[in-house]
TORVOVEX-312862 format. One line per field, with one value per residue (C-alpha): residue number from 1; residue in one letter; x, y, z. Coordinates in steps of 0.02 Angstrom, whole numbers. Each point is the difference from the previous one (the first is absolute). Layout:
<sites>
n	NUM  ...
res	A  ...
u	X  ...
v	Y  ...
w	Z  ...
</sites>
This chain:
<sites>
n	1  2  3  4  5  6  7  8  9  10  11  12  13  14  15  16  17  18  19  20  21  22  23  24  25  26  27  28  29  30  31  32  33  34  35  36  37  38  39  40  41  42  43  44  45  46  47  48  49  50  51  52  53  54  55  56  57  58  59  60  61  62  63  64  65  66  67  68  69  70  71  72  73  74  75  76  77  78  79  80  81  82  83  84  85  86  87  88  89  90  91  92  93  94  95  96  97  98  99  100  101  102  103  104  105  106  107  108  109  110  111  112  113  114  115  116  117  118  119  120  121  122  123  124  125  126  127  128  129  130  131  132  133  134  135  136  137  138  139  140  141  142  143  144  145  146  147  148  149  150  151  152  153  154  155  156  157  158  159  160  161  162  163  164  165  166  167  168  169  170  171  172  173  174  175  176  177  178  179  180  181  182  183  184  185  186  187  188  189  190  191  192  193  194  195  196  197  198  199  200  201  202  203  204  205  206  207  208  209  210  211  212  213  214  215  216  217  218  219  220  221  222  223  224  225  226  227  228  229  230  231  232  233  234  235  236  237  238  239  240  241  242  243  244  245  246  247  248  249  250  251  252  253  254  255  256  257  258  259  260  261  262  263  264  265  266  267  268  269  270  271  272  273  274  275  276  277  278  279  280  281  282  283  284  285  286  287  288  289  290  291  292  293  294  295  296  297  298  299  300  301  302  303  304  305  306  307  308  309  310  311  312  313  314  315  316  317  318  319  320  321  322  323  324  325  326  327  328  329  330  331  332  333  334  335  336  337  338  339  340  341  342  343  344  345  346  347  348  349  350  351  352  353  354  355  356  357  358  359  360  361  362  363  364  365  366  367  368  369  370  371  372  373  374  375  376  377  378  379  380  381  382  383  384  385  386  387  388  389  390  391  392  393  394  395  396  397  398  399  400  401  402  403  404  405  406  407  408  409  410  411  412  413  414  415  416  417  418  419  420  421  422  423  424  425  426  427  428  429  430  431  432  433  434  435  436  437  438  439  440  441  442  443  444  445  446  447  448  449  450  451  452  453  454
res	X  X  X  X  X  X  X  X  X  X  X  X  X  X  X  X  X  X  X  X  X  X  X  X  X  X  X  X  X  X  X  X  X  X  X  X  X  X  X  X  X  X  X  X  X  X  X  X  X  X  X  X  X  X  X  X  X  X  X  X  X  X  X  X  X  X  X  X  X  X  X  X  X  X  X  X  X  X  X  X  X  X  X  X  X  X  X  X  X  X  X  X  X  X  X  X  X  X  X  X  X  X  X  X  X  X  X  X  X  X  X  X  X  X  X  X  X  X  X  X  X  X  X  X  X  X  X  X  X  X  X  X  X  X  X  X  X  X  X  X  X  X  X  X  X  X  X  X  X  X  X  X  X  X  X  X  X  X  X  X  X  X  X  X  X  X  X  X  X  X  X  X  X  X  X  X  X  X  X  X  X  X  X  X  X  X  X  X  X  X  X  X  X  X  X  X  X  X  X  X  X  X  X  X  X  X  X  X  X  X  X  X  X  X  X  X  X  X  X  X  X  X  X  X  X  X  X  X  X  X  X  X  X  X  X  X  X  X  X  X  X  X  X  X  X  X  X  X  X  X  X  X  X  X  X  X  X  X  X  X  X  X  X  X  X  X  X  X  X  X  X  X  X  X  X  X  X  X  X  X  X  X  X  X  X  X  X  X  X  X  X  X  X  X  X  X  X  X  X  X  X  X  X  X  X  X  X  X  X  X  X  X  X  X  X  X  X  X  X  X  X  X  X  X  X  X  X  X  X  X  X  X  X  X  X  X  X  X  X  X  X  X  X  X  X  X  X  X  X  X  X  X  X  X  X  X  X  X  X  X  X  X  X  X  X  X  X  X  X  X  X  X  X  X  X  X  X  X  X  X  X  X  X  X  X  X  X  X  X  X  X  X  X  X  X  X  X  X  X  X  X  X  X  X  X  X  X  X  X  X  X  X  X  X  X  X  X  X  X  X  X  X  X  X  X  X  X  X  X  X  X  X  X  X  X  X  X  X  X  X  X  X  X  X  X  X  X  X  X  X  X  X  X  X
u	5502  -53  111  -97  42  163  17  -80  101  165  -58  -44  165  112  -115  46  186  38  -92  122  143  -76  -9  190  62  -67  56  147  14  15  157  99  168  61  -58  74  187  -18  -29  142  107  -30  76  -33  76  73  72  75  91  62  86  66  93  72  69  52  109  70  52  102  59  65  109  104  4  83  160  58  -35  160  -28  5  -20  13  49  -5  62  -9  76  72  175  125  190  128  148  113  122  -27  155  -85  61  -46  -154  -109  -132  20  -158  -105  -182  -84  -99  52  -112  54  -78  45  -48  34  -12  27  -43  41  118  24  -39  13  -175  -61  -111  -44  -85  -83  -87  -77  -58  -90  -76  -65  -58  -112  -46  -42  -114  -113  -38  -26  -146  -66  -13  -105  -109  -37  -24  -128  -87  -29  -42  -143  -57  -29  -73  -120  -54  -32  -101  -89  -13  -91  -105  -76  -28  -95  -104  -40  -60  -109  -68  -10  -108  -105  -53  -25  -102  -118  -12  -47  -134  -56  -10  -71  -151  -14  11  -146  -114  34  109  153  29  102  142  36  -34  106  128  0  -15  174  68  -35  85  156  -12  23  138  101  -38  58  150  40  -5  113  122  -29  27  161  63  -51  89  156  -13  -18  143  117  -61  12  -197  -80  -112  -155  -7  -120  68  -53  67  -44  -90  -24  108  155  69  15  111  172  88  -54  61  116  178  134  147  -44  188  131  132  -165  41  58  111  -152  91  18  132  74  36  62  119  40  62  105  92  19  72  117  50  22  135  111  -27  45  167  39  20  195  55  62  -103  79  -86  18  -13  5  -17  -25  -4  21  30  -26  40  -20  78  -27  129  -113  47  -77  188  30  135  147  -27  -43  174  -40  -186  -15  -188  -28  52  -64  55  -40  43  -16  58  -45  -48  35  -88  12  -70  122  -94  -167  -45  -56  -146  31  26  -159  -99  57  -54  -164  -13  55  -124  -127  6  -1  -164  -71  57  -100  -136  -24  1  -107  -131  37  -65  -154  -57  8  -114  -114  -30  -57  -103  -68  -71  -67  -79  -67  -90  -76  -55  -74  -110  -49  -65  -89  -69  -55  -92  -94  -37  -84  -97  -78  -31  -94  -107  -40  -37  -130  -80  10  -103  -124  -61  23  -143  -92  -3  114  127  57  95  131  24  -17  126  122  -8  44  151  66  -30  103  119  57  -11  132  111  -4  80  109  57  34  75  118  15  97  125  35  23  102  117  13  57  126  73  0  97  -129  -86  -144  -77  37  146  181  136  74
v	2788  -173  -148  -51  182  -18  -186  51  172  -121  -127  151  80  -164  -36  144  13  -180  58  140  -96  -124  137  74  -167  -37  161  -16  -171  59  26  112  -13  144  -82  -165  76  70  -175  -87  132  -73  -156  -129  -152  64  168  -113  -113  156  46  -186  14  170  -31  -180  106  116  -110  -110  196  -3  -173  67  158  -104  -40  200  -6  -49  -175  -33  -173  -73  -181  -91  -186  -89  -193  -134  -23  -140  37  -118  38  -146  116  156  -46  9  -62  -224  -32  169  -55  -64  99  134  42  161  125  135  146  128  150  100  151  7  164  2  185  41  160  18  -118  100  62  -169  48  167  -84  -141  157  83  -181  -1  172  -51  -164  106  120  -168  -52  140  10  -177  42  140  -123  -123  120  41  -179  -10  136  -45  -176  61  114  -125  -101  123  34  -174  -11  157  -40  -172  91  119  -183  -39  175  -35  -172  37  150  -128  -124  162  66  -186  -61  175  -67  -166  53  118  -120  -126  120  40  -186  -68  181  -82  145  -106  -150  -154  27  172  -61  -161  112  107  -121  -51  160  -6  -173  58  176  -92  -121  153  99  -178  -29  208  2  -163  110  153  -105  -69  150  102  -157  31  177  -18  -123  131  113  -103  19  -143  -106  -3  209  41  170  61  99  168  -2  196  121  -95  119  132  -98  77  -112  27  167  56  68  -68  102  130  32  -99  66  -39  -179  -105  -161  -148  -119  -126  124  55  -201  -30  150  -52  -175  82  94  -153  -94  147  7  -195  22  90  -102  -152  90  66  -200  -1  132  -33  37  86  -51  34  -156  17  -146  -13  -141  -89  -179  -74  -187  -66  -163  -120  -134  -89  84  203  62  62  136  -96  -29  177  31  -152  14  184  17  169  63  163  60  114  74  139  24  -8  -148  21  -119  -26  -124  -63  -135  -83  -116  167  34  172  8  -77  98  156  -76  -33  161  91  -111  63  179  -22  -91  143  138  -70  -49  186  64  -113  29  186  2  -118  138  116  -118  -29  191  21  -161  32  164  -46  -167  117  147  -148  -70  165  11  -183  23  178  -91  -154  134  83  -148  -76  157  -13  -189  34  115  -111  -150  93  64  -175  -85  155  -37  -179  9  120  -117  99  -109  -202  -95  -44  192  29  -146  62  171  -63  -103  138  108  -129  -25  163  7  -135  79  172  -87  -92  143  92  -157  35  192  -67  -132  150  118  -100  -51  193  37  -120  53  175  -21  2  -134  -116  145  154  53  42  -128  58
w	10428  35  -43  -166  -52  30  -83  -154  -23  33  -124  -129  36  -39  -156  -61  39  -74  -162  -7  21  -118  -144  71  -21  -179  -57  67  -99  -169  -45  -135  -83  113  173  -63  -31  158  84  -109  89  161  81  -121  -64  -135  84  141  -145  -83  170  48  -164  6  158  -48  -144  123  124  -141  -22  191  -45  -158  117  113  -99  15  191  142  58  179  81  182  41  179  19  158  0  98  18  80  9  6  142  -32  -110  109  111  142  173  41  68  -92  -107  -157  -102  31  -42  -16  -113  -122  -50  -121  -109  -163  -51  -188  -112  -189  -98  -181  -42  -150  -169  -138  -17  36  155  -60  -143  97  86  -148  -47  157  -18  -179  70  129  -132  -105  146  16  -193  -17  157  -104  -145  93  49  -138  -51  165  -48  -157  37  124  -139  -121  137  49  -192  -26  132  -33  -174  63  121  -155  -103  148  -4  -166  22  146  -107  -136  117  72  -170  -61  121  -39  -163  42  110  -129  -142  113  42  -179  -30  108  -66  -180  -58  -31  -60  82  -106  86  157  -9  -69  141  122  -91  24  190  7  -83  112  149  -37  -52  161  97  -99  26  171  14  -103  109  152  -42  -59  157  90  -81  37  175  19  -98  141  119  47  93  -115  120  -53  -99  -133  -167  -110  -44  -157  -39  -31  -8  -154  141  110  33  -63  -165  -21  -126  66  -125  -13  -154  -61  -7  126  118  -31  135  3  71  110  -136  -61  130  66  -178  46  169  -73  -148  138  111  -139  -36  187  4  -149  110  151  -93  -80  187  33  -69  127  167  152  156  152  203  124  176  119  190  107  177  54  186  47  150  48  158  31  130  147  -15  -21  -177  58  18  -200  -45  -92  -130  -16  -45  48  -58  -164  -75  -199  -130  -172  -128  -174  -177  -132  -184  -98  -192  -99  -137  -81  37  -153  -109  98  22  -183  -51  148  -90  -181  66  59  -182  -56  129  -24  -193  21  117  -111  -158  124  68  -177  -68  133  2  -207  59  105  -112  -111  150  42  -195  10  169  -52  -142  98  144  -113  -109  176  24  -152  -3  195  -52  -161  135  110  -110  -114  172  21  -147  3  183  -91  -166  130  88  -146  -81  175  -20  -161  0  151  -124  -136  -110  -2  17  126  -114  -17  213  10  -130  89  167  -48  -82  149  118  -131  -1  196  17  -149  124  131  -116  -49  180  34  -179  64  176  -95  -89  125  68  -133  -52  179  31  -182  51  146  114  123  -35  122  -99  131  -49  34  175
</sites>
């Protein structure tokens, strides 16, 4: 095989590879509501600000933990010293003051022993407060999720407007061309051709204007996702009604109904506020605690000549102590604080008590609403679907006799409108059917996903 051979098979072979890849990569492109959750789930913005705060919450978790923990603390000095000898009695002619250094360390231990339920109860707080923390990161997700939903039916709901115009601009620039022909062969007048040349006009500031919208929305989208803006996606047009996460698995009986985690944080906080009640009345007991202390002290003097042991019996360089035993401490009066902490917290637990039954009832309201919203969904998308079926078919037939002289423009342009009309109320509506979906899940007990609360 001679080189040319070889060149042209190589230059065959890699035009045909990159248009491959091309038609991989444009499939690839086109995006649906499934493939899009499963991107959100990834590390994105909004994932990575759900985590910063959960562990935010648990490490203000770690500091009330803190207060049921022993306490142990270390402390070092080191400082300059000058003794005076004048009083020491010492023998005429010694020196009358002395410098050196002193170092010394303590090893101090303080641990609670008993406090009349007081430190028990701080530790259930601080269980609730971590069961508190994990709901409120359910909740957010759910709030993500949802957010990148709506974003992602916005923008698809945009991208459709912009299907329609550019079907809009196709069909009327056919017409124009048409009635232009028709026009110059003295078949129509100038009124039907300035009023399709009109049409055109109008056709193709829509299309402009809808992909400006589509644009911005699919910008949006991407910064949700945390997608670079050079990227070029689309959305998935067809088919979205099979996606998965349209599919129907609310509870179907009651005892299938689960607390969402707006309940169960509403729960969590009743309980906390419960809990905080007899933290607060555990303030007017006395607290036994154990201290324990260790520590050593070295000085070391120099009265200008190097000797320091002639002195050693008044100096004391090295000095070594400890202790054990236990502290009782009671607070007797402090201004009514304690008092008014424990009012507040009456208060408090009052206010989530009516709180968690209020929003307990609500629910119930919501499920009943919610199902009613989401089967009305259902019919007004079926009703969409089939009503844009139909249109299709009337707006073909309309262009066919129109060109056979059966039929006006007025009655070809009518026709189409309708047909887009009902193309944009279709997606409308799918974008209705996924609000709802939504809203029936999270009323159900279930995520903005369709999963059951862990």
């Amino acid at each position: 095989m001679t080189w040319k051979k070889i060149l042209s098979v190589s230059i065959a072979l890699w035009f045909f590879m990159s248009h491959i890849k091309t038609v991989h990569t444009a499939f690839a492109k086109e995006l649906s509501l499934d493939e899009i959750l499963e991107m959100a789930q990834g590390d994105t913005t909004g994932k990575r600000l759900i985590e910063a705060s959960y562990h935010s919450q648990m490490a203000e978790t770690m500091i009330y933990r803190s207060a049921a923990l022993p306490q142990l603390n270390f402390l070092y000095s080191a400082q300059k010293s000058s003794l005076s000898l004048l009083d020491q009695g010492l023998p005429p002619g010694s020196p009358e003051r002395m410098s050196g250094n002193e170092y010394s360390w303590r090893l101090n231990l303080e641990a609670p022993v008993f406090s009349f339920g007081r430190i028990g109860t701080l530790w259930q707080l601080v269980n609730l407060r971590e069961e508190l923390s994990s709901y409120d990161r359910e909740r957010q997700t759910d709030d993500y999720f949802r957010h990148i939903i709506q974003s992602y039916m916005a923008a698809l709901l945009a991208r459709a407007r912009a299907h329609v115009a550019s079907l809009n601009l196709k069909h009327s620039q056919s017409t124009f061309d048409f009635i232009k022909t028709e026009f110059e062969g003295g078949s129509i007048g100038k009124t039907g051709m300035l009023r399709a040349q009109a049409e055109h006009l109008l056709a193709q500031a829509n299309h402009e204007r809808a992909e400006t919208e589509s644009q911005a929305s699919m910008r949006q989208l991407k910064y949700n996702l945390k997608i670079s803006p050079e990227k070029d996606l689309t959305l998935k047009l067809e088919d979205q009604e099979k996606s998965c996460f349209f599919r129907n698995n609310l509870p179907k009986h009651e005892v299938s109904i689960t607390e969402g985690a707006e309940l169960r944080l509403a729960s969590i906080r009743q309980k906390i506020t419960e809990k905080t009640i007899d933290y607060r009345r555990s303030s007017y007991f006395p607290t036994l605690a154990l201290i324990a202390n260790a520590g050593a002290s070295v000085r070391t003097h120099d009265d200008g000549t190097g000797n320091t042991a002639e002195h050693a019996d008044i100096l004391r360089n090295n000095r070594m102590s400890y202790f054990a035993g236990l502290s009782l401490s009671w607070n007797l009066f402090d201004g009514m604080r304690t008092t008014s902490e424990l009012h507040q917290a009456l208060a408090d637990a009052s206010t989530a008590s009516l709180q968690l039954e209020n929003l307990r009832e609500q629910k119930k309201i919501d499920r009943e609403r919610a199902a009613d919203s989401l089967s009305a969904s259902d019919k007004v998308l079926n009703a969409s679907r089939e009503g844009m079926e139909a249109m299709k078919i009337v707006a073909e037939q309309s262009e066919l006799d129109f060109k056979g002289g059966n039929s006006s423009l007025t009655e070809l342009l009518e026709a189409r409108r309708d047909y887009y009309r009902v193309i944009n109320q279709y997606y409308e509506a799918l974008a209705e059917k996924a609000s709802a979906t939504m809203t029936a899940r999270l009323a159900y007990g279930l995520t903005v996903l369709g999963e059951s609360q862990p």
